[in-house]
C-alpha positions in Angstrom: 75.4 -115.9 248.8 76.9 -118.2 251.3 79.9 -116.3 253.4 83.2 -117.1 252.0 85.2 -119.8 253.0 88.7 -117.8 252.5 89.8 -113.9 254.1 89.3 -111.5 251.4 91.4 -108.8 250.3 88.8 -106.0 248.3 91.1 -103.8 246.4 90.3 -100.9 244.2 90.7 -97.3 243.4 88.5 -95.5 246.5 89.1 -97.6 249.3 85.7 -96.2 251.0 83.4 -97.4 248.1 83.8 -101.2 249.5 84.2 -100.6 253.3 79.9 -102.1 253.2 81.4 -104.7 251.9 84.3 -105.1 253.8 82.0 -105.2 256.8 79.5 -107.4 255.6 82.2 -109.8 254.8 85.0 -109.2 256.9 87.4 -108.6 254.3 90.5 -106.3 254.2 90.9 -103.5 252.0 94.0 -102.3 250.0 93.8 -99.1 247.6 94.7 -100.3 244.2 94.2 -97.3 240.9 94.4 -99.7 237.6 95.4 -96.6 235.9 98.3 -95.8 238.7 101.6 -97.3 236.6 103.0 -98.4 240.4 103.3 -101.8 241.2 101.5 -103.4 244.2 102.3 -106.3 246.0 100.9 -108.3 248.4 100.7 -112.0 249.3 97.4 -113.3 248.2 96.3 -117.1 247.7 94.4 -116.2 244.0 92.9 -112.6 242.5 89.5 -112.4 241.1 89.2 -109.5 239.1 85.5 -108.1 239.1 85.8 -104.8 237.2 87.6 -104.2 233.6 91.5 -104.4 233.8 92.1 -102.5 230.3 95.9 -102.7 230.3 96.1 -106.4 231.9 97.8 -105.3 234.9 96.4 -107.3 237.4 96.3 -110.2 234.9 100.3 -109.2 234.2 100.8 -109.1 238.3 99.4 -112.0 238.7 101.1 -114.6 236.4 104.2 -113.0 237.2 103.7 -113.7 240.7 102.6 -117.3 240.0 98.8 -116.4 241.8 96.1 -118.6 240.2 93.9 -115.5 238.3 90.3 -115.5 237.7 89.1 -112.8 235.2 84.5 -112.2 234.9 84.7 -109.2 233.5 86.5 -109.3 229.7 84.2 -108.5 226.9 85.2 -110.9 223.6 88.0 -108.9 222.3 89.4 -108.1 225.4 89.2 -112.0 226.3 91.3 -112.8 223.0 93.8 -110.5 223.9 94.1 -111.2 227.6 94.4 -115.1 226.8 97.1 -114.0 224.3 99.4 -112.0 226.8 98.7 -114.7 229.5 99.9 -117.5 226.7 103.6 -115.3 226.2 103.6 -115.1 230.1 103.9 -119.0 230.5 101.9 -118.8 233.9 102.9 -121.2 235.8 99.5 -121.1 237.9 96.0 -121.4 236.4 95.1 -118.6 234.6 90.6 -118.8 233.8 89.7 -116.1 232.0 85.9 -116.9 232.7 84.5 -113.9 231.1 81.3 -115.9 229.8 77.8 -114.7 230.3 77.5 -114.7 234.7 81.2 -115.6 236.0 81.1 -118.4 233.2 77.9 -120.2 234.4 76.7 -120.3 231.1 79.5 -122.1 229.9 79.6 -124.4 232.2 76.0 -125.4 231.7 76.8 -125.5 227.9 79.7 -128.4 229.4 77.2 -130.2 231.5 75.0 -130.9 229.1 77.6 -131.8 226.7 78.7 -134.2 229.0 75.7 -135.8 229.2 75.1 -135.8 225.2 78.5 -137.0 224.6 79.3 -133.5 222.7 77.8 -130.0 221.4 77.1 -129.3 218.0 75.2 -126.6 218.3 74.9 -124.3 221.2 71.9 -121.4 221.5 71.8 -119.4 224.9 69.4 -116.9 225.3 69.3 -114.8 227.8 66.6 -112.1 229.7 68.1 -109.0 231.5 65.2 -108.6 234.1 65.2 -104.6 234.4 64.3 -104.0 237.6 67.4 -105.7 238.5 70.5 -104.2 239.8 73.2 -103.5 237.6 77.2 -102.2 237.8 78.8 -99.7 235.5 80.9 -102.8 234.3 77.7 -104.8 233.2 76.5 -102.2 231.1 79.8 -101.4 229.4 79.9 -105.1 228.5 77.2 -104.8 226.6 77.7 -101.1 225.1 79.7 -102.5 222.1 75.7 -102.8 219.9 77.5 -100.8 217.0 80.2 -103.1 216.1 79.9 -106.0 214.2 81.0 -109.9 215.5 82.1 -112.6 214.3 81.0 -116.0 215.3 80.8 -119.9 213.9 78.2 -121.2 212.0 77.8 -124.2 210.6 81.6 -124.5 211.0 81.6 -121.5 209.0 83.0 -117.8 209.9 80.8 -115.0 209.7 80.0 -111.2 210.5 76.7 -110.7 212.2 75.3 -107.3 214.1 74.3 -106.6 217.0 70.8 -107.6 217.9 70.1 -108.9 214.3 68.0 -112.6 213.8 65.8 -112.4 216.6 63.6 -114.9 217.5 61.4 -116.3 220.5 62.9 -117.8 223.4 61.1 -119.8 226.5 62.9 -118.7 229.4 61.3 -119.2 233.1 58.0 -120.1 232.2 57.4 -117.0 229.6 58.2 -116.2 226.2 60.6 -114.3 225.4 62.0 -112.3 222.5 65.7 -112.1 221.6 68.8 -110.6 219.8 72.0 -111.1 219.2 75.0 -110.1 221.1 78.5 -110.4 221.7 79.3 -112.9 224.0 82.7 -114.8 224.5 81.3 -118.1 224.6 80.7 -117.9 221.0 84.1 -117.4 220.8 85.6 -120.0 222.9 83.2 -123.2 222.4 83.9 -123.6 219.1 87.6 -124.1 219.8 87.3 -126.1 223.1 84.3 -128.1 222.7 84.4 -128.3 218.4 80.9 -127.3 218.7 79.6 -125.3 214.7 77.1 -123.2 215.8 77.9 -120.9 219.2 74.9 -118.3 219.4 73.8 -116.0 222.1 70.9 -113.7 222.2 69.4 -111.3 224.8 66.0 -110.1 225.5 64.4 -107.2 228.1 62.4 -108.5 230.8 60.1 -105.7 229.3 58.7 -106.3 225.6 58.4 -103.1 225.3 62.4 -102.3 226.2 63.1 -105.1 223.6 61.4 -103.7 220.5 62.5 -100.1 221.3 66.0 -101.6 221.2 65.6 -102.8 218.2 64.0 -100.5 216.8 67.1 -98.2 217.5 69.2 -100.7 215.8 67.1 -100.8 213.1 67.6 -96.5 212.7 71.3 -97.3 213.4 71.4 -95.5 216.0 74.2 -97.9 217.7 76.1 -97.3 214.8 75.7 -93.0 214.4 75.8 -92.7 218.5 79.1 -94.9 219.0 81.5 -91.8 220.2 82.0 -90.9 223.5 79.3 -87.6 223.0 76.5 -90.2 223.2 78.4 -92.6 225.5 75.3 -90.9 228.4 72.8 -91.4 226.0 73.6 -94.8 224.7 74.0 -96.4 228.3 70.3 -94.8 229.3 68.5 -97.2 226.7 70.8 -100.1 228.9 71.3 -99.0 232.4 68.7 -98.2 234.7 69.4 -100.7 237.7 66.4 -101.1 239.8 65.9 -102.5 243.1 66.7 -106.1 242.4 65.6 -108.6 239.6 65.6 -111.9 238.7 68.4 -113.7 236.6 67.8 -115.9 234.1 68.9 -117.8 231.5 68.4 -120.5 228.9 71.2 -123.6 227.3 70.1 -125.5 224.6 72.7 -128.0 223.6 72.4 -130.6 220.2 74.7 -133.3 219.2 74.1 -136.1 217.1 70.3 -135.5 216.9 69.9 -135.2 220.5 68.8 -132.0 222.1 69.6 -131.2 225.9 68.0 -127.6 227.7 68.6 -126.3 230.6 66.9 -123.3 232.7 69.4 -121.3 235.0 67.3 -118.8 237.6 68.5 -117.0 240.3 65.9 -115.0 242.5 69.4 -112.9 243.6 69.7 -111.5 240.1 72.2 -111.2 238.2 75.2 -109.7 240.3 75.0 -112.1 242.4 74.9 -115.0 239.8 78.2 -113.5 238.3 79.7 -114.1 241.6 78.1 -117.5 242.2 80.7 -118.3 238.7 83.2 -116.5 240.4 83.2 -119.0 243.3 82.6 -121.5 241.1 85.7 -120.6 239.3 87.6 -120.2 242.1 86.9 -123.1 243.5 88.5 -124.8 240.2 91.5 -122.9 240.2 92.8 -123.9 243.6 91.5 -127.3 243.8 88.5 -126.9 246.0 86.3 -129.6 243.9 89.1 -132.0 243.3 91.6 -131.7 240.3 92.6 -128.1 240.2 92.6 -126.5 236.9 95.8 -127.6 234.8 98.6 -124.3 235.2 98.3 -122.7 231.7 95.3 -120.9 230.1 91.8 -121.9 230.3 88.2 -121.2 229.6 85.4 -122.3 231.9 84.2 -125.2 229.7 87.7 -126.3 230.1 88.6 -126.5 233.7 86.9 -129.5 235.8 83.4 -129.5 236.0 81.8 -129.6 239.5 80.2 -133.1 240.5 77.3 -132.3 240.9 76.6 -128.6 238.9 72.7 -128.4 240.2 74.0 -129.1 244.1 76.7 -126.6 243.4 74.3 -123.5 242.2 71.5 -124.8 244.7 73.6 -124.1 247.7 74.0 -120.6 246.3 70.3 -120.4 246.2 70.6 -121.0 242.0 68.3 -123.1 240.4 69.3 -125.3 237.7 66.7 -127.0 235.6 67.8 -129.5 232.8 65.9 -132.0 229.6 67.6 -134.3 228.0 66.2 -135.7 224.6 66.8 -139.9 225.2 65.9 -141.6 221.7 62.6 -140.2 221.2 61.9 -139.2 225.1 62.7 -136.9 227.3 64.3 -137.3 230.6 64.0 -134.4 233.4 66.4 -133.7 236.1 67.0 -130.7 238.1 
């Protein structure tokens, strides 16, 4: 990722866990324990939160102190909340709470190619979690939640679904792929911003073996019997073995009015880094960077102005962005 353009302040609980990255990106460091009840102040120009903030602390600190706050990390029901407590707040600086799959990216490909179409209907992103890619603690409890139930839209219709239930084939990065459901926020927030009736997301292994044993655990409930904290170790080892590095990708498909748009998102990086490519992305929107700064209230990322140019923007991260766009009959290709 290209070097930031702004000084950094890293804060978190042990100061020596980002002192690699403090020197990497010359950055200051400030101790900072979510759970310590003690205010901390400092003069910042926006906070990025990166890892869970379970009690909305920094989300709290910064609307109070009129900071424009970008939020990655906020798993659906967490999101809800968060853009509740922002909403009593009245910030008076943006407030992005772009929690969608990698920093909002998907989201804001969902918006692109809505743009283009003139709307979303229907919204399907799948998703494959390459393995041998690395992978926080964060990440992984995102997507520990395969024991409860979800809601999402369908059809304009409410309804329940589980975990990793209607699987079907995906074509993601020139292989097939198969995929479940899962819990996503942009299922949650498209419906409301963009009016679209069907919101689904789905994730696959990059390993078809890892997929099917996954579901085959579902389909012994084993997310359901496993959910307290006694199994929490051996829960997380069926999602969390972070190799080496990987490759990040993901798949949009966008209809409305008959018309189908799909786009390919890939980054060689993996998928840390592509969270933080929507993080810069984000922040970019908040303060203004790519124009029109975000307006100050609450936002999702399909809300907040889209880049110019969304391909340019990822490429420069070394993000590939591959779009088709159904054009009465034909199909146009852009990248």
């Amino acid at each position: 990722m290209a070097a930031p353009r702004w000084p950094l302040l890293l804060a978190g609980r042990t100061v020596t866990r980002g002192e690699d990255l403090a020197r990497r990106t010359g950055a200051a460091l400030l101790p900072w324990d979510l759970a310590d009840p003690s205010p901390v102040s400092t003069r910042v120009r926006a906070v990025v939160t990166v890892v869970n903030d379970p009690d909305d602390r920094v989300l709290r600190a910064a609307v109070h102190g009129g900071v424009p706050y970008v939020d990655l990390t906020r798993w659906t029901a967490r999101l809800q909340r968060a853009a509740t407590v922002a909403a009593l707040l009245r910030p008076t600086a943006p407030v992005l709470l772009s929690s969608a799959w990698m920093g909002g990216v998907a989201s804001l490909v969902v918006a692109d190619l809505a743009r283009t179409l003139g709307g979303a209907d229907r919204v399907d992103v799948a998703i494959r979690w390459d393995q041998n890619d690395r992978a926080g603690v964060d990440s992984v409890e995102f997507m520990d939640r395969l024991g409860l139930d979800f809601e999402v839209i369908e059809d304009g219709q409410r309804r329940t679904v589980m975990p990793l239930a209607d699987s079907r084939t995906a074509h993601i990065d020139g292989t097939d792929l198969r995929v479940a459901r899962i819990d996503t926020p942009e299922q949650f927030t498209l419906p409301l911003t963009l009016g679209t009736v069907t919101a689904s997301t789905r994730i696959g292994f990059s390993s078809a073996l890892s997929t099917s044993a996954l579901l085959a655990a579902k389909r012994l409930g084993f997310f359901r019997w496993a959910r307290g904290e006694r199994f929490t170790p051996l829960r997380r080892s069926l999602l969390h073995a972070p190799g080496n590095g990987g490759t990040a990708a993901l798949r949009v498909d966008v209809t409305h009015r008959g018309r189908t748009g799909s786009a390919t998102v890939t980054d060689p990086a993996g998928q840390a880094h592509l969270t933080a490519v929507g993080g810069l992305l984000a922040l970019d929107r908040v303060l203004g960077t790519d124009g029109a700064p975000a307006p100050a209230s609450v936002a999702f990322p399909e809300q907040t102005p889209l880049p110019a140019a969304l391909a340019d923007r990822l490429a420069a991260q070394g993000v590939t962005l591959e779009k088709t766009v159904e054009a009465h009959g034909t199909q146009d290709r852009a990248a």
